[in-house]
Backbone as CSV, one residue per row, in Angstrom:
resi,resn,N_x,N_y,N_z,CA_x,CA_y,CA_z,C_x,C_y,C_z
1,UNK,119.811,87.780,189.841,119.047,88.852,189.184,119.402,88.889,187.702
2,UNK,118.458,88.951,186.937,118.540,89.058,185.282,119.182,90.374,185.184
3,UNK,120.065,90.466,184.166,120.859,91.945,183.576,119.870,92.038,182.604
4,UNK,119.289,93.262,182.908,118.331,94.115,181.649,119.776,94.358,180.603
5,UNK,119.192,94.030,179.381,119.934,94.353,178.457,119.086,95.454,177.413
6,UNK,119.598,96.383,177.424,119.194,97.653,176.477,119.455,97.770,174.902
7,UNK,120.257,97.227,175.074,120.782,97.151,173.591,121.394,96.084,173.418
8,UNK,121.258,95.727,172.273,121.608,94.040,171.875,123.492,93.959,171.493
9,UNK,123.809,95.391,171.056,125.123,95.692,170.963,125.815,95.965,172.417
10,UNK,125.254,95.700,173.418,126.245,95.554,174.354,127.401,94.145,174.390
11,UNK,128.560,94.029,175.658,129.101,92.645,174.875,130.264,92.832,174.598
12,UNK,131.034,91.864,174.586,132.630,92.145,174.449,132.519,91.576,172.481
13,UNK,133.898,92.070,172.285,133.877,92.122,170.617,135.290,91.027,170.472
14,UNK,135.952,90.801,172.082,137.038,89.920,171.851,137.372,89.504,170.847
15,UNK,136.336,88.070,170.379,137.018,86.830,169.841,137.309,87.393,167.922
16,UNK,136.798,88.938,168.062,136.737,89.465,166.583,138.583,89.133,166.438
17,UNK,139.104,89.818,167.522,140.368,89.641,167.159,141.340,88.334,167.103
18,UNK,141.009,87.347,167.434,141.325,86.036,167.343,141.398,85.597,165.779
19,UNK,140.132,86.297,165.278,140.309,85.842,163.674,140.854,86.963,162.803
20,UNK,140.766,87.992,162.955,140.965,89.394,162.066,142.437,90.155,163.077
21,UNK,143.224,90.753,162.630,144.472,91.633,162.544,143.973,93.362,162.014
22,UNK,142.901,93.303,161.543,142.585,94.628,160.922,140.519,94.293,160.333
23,UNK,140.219,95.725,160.212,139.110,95.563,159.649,138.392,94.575,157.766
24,UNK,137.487,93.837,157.625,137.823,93.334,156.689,136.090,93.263,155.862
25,UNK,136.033,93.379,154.850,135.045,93.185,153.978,134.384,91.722,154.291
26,UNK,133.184,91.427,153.993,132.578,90.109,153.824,131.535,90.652,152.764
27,UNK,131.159,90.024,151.914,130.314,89.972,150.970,129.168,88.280,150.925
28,UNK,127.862,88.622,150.378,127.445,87.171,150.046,127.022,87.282,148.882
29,UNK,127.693,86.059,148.302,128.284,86.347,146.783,127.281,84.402,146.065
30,UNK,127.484,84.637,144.830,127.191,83.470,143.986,125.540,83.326,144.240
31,UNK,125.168,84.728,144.078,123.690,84.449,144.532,122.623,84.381,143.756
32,UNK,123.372,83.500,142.095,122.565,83.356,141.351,121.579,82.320,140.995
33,UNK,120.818,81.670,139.919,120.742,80.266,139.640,121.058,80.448,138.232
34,UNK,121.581,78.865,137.981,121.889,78.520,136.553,122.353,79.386,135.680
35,UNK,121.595,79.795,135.045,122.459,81.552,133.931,121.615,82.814,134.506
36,UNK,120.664,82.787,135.525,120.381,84.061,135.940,121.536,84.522,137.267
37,UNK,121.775,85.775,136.699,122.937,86.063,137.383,122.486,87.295,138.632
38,UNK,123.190,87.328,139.774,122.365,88.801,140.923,123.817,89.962,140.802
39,UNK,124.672,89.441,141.239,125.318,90.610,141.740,126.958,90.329,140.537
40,UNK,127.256,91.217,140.675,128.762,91.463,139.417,129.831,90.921,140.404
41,UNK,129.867,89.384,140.770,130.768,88.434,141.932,132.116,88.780,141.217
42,UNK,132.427,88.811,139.717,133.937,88.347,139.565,134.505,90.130,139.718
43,UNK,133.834,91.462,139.228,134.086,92.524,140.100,134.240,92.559,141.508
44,UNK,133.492,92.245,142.216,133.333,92.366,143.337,134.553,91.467,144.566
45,UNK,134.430,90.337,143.964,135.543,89.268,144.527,136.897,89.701,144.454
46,UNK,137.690,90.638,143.823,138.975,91.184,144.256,139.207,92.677,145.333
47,UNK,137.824,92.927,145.645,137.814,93.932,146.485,137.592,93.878,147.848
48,UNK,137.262,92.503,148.369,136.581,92.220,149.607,138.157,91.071,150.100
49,UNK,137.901,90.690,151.487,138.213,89.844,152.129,137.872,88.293,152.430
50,UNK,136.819,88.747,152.557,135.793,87.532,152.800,134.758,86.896,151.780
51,UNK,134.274,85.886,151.466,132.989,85.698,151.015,132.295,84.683,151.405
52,UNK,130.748,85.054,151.640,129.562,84.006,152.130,129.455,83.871,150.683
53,UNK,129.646,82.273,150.320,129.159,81.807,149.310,127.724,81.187,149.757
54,UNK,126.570,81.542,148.320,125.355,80.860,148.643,125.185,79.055,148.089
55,UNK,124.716,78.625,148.815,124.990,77.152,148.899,123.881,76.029,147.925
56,UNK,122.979,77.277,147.584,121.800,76.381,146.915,120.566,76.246,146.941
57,UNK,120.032,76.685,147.776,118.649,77.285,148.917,118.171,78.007,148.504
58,UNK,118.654,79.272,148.809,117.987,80.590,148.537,118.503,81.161,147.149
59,UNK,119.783,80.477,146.741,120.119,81.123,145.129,121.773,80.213,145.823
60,UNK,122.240,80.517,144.415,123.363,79.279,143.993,122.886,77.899,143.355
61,UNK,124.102,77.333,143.083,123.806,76.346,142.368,125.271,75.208,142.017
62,UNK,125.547,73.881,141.906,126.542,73.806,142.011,127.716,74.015,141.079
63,UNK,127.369,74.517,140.044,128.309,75.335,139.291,128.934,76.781,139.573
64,UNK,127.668,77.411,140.343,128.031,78.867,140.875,129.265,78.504,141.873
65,UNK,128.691,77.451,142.653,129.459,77.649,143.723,130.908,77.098,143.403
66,UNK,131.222,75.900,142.309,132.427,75.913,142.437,133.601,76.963,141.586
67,UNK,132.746,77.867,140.951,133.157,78.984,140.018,133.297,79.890,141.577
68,UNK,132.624,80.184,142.210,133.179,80.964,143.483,134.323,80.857,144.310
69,UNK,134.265,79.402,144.324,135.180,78.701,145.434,136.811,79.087,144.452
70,UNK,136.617,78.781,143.378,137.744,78.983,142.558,138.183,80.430,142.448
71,UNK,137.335,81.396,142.143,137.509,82.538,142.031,137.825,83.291,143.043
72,UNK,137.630,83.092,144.397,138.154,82.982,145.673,139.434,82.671,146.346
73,UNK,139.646,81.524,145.533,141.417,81.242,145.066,142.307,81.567,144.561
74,UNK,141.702,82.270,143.460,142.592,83.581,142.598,142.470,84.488,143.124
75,UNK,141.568,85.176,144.089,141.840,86.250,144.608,141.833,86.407,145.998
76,UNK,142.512,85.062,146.561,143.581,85.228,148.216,142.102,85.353,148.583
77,UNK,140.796,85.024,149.078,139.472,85.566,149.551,139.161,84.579,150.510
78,UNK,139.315,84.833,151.793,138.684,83.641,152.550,137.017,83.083,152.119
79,UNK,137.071,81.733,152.432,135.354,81.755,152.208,134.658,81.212,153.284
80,UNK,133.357,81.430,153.298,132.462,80.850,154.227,130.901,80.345,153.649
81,UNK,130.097,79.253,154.324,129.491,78.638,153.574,127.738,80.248,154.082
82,UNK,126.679,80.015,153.214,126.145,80.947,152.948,124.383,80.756,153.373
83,UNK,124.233,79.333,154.050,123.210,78.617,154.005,121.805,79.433,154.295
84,UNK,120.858,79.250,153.572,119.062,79.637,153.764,118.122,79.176,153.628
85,UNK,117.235,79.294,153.708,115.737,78.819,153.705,115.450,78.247,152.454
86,UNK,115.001,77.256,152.473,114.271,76.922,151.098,113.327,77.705,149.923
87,UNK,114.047,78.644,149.768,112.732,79.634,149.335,113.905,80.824,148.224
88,UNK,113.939,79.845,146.936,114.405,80.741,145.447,113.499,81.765,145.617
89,UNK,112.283,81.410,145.131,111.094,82.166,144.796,111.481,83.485,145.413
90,UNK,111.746,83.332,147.226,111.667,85.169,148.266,113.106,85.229,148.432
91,UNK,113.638,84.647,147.678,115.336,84.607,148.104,115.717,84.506,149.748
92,UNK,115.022,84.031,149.609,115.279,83.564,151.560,115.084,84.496,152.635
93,UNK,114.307,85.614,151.824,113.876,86.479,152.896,112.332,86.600,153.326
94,UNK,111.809,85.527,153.142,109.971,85.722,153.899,110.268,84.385,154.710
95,UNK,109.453,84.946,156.025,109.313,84.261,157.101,108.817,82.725,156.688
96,UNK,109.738,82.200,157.450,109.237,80.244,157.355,109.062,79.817,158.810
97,UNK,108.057,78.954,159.077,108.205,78.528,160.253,108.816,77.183,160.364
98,UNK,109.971,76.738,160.657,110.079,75.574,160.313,111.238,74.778,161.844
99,UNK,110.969,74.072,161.809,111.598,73.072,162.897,112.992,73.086,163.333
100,UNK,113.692,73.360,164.554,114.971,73.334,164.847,115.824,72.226,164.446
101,UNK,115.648,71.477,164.431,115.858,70.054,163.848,116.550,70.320,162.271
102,UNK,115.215,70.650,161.880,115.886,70.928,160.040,116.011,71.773,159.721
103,UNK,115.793,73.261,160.780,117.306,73.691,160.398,118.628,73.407,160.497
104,UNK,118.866,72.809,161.473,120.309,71.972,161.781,120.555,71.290,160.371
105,UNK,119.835,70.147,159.812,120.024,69.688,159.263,119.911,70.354,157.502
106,UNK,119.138,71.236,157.519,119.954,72.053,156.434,120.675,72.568,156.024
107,UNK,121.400,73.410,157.475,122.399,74.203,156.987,123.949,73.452,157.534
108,UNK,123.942,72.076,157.724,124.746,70.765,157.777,124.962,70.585,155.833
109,UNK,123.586,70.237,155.476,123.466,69.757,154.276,124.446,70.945,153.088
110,UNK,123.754,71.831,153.277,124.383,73.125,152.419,125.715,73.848,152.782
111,UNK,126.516,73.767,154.116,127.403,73.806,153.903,128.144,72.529,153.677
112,UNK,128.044,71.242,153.784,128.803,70.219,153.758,128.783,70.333,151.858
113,UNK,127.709,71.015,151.000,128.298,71.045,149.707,129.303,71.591,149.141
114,UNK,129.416,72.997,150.126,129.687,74.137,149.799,131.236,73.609,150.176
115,UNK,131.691,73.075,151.365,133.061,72.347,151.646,133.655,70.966,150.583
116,UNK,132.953,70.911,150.052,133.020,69.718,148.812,134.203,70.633,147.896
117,UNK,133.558,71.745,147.464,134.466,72.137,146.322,135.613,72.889,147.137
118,UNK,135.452,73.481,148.274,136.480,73.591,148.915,137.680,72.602,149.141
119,UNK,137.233,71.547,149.866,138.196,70.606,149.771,138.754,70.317,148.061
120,UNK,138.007,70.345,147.018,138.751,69.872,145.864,139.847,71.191,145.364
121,UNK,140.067,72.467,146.240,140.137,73.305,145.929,141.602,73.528,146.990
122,UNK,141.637,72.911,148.092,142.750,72.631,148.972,142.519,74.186,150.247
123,UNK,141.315,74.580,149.872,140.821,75.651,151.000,140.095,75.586,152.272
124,UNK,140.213,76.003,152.920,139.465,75.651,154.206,138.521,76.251,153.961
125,UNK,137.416,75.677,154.797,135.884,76.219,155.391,136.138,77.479,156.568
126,UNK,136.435,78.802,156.324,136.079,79.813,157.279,135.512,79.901,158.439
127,UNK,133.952,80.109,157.626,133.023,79.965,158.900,131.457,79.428,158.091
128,UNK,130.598,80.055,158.537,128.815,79.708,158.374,128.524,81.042,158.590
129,UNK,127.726,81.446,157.729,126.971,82.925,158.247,125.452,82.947,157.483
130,UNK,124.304,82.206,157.912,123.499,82.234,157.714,122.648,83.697,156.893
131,UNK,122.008,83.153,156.064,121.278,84.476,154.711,120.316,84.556,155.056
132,UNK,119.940,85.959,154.608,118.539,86.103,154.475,117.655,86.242,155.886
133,UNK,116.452,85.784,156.137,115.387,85.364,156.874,115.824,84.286,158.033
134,UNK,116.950,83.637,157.136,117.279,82.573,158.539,118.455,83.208,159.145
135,UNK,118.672,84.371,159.084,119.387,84.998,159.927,119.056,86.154,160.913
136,UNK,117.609,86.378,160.901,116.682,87.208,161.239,116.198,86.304,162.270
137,UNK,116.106,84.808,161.738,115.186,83.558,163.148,115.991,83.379,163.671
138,UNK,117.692,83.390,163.388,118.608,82.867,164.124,118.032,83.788,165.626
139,UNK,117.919,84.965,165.581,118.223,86.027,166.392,117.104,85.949,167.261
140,UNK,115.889,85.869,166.413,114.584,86.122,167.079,114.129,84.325,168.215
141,UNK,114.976,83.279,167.973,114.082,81.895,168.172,115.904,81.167,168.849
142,UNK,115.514,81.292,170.036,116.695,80.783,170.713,117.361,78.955,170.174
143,UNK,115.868,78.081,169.971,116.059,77.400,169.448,117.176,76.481,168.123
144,UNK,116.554,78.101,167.350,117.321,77.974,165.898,118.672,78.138,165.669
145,UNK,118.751,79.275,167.091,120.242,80.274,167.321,121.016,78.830,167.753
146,UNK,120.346,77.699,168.462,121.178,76.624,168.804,121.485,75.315,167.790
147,UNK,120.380,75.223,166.855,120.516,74.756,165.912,121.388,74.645,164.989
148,UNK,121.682,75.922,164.519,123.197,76.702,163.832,124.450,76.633,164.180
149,UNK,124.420,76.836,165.613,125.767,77.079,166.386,126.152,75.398,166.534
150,UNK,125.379,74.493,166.487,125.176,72.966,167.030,126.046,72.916,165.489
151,UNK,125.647,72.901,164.190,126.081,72.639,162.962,127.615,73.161,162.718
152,UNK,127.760,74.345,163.225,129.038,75.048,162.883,129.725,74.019,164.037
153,UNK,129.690,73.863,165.536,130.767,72.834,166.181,130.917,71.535,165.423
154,UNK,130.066,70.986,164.870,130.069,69.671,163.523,131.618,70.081,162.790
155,UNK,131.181,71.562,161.881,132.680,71.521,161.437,133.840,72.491,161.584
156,UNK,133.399,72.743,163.107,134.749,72.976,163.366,135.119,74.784,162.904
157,UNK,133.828,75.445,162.498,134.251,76.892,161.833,133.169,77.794,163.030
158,UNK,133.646,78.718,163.044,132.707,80.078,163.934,131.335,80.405,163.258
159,UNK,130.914,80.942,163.768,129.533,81.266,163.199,130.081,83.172,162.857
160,UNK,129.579,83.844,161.712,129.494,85.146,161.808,127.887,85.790,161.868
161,UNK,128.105,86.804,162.883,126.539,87.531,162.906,126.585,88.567,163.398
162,UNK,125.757,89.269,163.429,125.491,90.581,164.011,125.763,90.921,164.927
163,UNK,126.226,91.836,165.370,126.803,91.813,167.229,125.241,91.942,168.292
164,UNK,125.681,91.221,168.917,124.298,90.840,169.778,124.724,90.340,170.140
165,UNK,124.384,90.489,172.224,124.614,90.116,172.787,124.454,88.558,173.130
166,UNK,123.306,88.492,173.166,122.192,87.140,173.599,123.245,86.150,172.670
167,UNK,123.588,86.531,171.596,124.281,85.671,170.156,125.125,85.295,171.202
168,UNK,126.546,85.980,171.344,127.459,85.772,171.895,127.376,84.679,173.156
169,UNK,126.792,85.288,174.183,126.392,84.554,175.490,126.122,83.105,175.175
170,UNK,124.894,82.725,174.594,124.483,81.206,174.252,125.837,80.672,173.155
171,UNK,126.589,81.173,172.500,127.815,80.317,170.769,128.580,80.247,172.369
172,UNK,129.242,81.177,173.508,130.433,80.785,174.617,129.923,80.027,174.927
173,UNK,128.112,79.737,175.703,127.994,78.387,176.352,127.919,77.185,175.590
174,UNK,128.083,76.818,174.403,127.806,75.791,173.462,129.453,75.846,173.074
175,UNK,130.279,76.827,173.067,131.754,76.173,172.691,132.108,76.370,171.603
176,UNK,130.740,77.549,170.569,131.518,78.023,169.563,132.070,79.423,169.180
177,UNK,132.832,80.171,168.437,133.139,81.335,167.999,132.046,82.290,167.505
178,UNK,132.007,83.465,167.936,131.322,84.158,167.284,131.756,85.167,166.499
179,UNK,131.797,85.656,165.067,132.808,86.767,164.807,131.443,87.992,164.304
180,UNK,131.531,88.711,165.233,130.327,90.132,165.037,131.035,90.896,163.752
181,UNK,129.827,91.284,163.090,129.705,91.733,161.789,129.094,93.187,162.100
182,UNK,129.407,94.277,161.118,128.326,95.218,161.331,128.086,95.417,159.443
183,UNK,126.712,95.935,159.505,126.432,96.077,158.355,126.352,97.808,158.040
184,UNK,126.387,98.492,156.866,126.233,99.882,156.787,125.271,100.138,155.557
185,UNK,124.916,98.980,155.187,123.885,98.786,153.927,122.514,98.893,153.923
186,UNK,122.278,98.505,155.185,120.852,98.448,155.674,120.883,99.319,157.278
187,UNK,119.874,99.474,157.733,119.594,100.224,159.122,119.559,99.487,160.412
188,UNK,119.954,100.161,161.654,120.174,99.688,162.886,118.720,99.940,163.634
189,UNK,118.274,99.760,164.700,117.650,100.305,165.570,118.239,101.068,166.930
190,UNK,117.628,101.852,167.456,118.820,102.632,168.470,118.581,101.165,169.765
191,UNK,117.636,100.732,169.209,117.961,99.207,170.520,118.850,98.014,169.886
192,UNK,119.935,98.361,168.790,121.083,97.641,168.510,120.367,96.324,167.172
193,UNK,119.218,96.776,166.963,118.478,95.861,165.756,118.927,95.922,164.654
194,UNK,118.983,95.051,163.771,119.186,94.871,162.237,117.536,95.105,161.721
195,UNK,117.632,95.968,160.963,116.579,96.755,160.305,116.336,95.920,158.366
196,UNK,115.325,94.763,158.968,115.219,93.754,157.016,115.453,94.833,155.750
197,UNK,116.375,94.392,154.880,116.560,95.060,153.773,115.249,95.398,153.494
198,UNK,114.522,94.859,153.038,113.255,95.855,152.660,112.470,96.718,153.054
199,UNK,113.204,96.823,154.504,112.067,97.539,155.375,113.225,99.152,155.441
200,UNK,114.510,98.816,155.109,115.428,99.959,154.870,115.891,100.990,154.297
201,UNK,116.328,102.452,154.650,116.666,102.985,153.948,117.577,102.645,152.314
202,UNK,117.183,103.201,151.543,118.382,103.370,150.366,119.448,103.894,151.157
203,UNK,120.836,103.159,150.453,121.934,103.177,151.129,122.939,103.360,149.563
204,UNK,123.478,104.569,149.385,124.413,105.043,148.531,125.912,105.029,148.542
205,UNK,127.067,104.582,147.951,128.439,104.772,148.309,129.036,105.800,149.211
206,UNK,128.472,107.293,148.919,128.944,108.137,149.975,128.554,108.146,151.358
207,UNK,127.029,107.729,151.828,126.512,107.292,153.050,127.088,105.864,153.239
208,UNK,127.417,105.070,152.781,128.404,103.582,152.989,129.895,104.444,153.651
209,UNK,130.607,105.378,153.081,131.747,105.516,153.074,131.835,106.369,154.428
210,UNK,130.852,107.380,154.583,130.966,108.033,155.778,130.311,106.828,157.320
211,UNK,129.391,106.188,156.365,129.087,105.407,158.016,130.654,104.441,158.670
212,UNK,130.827,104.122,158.013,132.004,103.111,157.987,133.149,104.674,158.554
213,UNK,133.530,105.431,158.182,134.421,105.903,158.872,134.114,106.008,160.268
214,UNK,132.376,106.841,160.509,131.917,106.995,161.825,132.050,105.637,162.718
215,UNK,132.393,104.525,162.261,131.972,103.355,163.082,133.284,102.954,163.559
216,UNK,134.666,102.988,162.652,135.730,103.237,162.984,136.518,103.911,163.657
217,UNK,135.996,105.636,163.583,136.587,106.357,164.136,135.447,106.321,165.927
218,UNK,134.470,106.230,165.691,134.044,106.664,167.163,133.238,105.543,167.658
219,UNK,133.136,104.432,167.219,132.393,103.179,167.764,131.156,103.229,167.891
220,UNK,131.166,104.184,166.881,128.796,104.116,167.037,128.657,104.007,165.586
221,UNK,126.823,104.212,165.102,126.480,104.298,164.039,125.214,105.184,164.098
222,UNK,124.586,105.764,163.228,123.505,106.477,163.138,122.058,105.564,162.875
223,UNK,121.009,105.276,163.880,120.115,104.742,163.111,118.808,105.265,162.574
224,UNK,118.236,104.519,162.276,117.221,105.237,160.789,116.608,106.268,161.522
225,UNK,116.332,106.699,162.226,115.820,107.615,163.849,116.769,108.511,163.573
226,UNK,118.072,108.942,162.937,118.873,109.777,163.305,119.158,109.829,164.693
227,UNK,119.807,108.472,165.571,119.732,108.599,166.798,121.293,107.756,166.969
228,UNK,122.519,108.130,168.031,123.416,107.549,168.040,123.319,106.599,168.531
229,UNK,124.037,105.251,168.074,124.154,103.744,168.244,125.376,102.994,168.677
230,UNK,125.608,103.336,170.501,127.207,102.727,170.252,127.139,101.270,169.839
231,UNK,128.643,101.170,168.978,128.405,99.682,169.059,129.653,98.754,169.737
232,UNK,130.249,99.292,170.573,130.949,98.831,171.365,132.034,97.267,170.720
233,UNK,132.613,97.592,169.968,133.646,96.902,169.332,134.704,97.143,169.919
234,UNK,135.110,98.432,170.523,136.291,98.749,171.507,137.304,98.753,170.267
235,UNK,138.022,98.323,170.510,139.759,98.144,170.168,139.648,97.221,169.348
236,UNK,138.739,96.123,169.250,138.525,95.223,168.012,138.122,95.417,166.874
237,UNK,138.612,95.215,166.133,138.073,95.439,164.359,136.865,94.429,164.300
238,UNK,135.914,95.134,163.058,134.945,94.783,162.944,134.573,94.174,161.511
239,UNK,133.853,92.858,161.272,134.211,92.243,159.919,132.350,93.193,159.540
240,UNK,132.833,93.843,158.370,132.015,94.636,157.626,131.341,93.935,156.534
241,UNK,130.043,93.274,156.650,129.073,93.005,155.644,128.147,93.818,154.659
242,UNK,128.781,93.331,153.331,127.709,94.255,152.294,126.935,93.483,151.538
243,UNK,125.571,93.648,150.733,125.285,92.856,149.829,125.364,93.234,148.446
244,UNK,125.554,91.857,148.326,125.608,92.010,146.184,124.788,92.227,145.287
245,UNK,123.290,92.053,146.192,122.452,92.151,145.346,121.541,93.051,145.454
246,UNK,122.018,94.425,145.772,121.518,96.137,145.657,122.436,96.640,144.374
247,UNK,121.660,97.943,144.146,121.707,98.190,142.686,123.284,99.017,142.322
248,UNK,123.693,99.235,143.866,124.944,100.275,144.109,125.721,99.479,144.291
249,UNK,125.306,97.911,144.402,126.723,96.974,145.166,128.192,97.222,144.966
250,UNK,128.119,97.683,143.504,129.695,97.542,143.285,130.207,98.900,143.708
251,UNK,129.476,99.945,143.852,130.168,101.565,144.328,129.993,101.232,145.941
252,UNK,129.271,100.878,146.472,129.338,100.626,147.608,130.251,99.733,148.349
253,UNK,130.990,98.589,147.380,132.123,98.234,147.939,133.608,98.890,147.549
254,UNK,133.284,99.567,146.315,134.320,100.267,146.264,134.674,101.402,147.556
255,UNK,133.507,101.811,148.093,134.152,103.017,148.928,133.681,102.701,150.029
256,UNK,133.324,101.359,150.242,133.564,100.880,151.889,135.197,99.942,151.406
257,UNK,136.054,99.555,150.481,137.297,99.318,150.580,138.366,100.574,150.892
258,UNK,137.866,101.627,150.364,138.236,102.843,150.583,138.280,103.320,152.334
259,UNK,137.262,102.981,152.705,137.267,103.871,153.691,137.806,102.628,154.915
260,UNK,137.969,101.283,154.246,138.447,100.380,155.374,139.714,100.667,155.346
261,UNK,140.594,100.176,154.118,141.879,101.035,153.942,142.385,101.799,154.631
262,UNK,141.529,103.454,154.844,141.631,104.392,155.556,141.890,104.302,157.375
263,UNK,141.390,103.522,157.816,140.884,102.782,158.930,142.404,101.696,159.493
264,UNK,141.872,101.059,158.765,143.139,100.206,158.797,144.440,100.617,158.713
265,UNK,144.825,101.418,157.846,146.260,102.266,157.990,146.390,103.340,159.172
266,UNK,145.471,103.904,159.654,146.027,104.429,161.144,145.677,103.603,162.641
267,UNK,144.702,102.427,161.898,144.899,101.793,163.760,144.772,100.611,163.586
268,UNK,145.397,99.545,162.589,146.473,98.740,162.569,147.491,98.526,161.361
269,UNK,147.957,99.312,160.965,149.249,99.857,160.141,150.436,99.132,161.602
């Protein structure tokens, strides 16, 4: 008999703790081209944990990226590669229909650059956490979801994504890591959905700072419905994604570091 699944946040949050000791920032960063610049990366890069560097696709470039990879190094920042759709123009957020195949083979291509300056850099490759639109098909096109996960066992790093179930289930049967992310930047659905930045509420530092406590302290979130959202992380910390390229980015990571801090010093201090 098939398990009706109700919410996509049902699901164990395990393997979060395999990689994380405490709650931790991720950012996707270097999301410029050439001298047009998106988000304030060298602010932003001493406040976070993590960073999805962008690889070239959807924005980056290979100067961005080895100015990231470096700047990442000066500031202790794990990294991970950032890969998207071919598409500067929508920044990788309008729908593409495009072949399982090449997606594999793109986001092979774009992180194997993105590990280039890593290796000259003596850092490891993290993980893969797909941008934009191709992280929206990952979810929606079982195909693609295998495509990705097929690229990340290539090298050897976890995939990060949204907590979802279906995610989890198919990365255990294929043999790779999954590390669930929650976002507080953009909106949920009370059926455990990621709600497209554009289709989302404005999201301010003080609504960043209180969602993030609520998600810590009681394992749910509010979605755009004003409707409660458990998200069943349990006892596992949760790697917290923001983006760089909203107009609040930098107050919004200031007081989601704030309120992780907070978090982190009473339940793993």
């Amino acid at each position: 008999m098939t398990k009706e699944i109700t919410s996509q946040l049902v699901g164990s949050a395990d393997l979060n703790s395999k990689y994380m000791d405490k709650y931790e920032i991720v950012c996707d960063m270097g999301e410029g081209f050439g001298k047009w610049k998106m988000g304030p990366d060298e602010e932003i890069m001493p406040l976070i944990d993590v960073a999805n560097v962008a690889c070239g696709f959807h924005a980056g470039d290979y100067n961005i990226m080895k100015k990231m990879v470096k700047l990442a190094k000066e500031c202790n920042v794990k990294v991970g590669s950032h890969p998207g759709l071919p598409d500067m123009m929508g920044f990788g957020r309008r729908k593409w229909a495009i072949d399982p195949e090449d997606i594999y083979n793109m986001v092979m291509y774009q992180t194997g650059a993105l590990k280039a300056f890593l290796d000259a850099e003596g850092m490891p490759l993290n993980h893969i956490k797909p941008h934009g639109e191709l992280y929206f098909y990952v979810e929606r096109d079982i195909e693609v979801m295998k495509a990705v996960l097929r690229a990340a066992k290539v090298f050897g790093v976890p995939v990060v994504g949204a907590k979802n179930y279906n995610y989890e289930r198919i990365a255990k049967e294929m043999g790779v890591d999954l590390i669930q992310e929650l976002y507080v930047d953009t909106d949920w659905s009370v059926e455990g959905k990621l709600v497209p930045v554009a289709q989302s509420r404005d999201k301010n530092p003080e609504i960043i700072y209180e969602s993030i406590i609520e998600a810590g302290t009681y394992d749910k979130i509010t979605s755009f419905d004003n409707k409660d959202v458990p998200l069943n992380f349990g006892k596992n910390p949760f790697m917290l994604c923001l983006h760089s390229d909203m107009p609040t980015a930098l107050g919004n990571i200031k007081a989601a570091r704030k309120a992780l801090d907070e978090l982190n010093a009473k339940k793993f201090s």
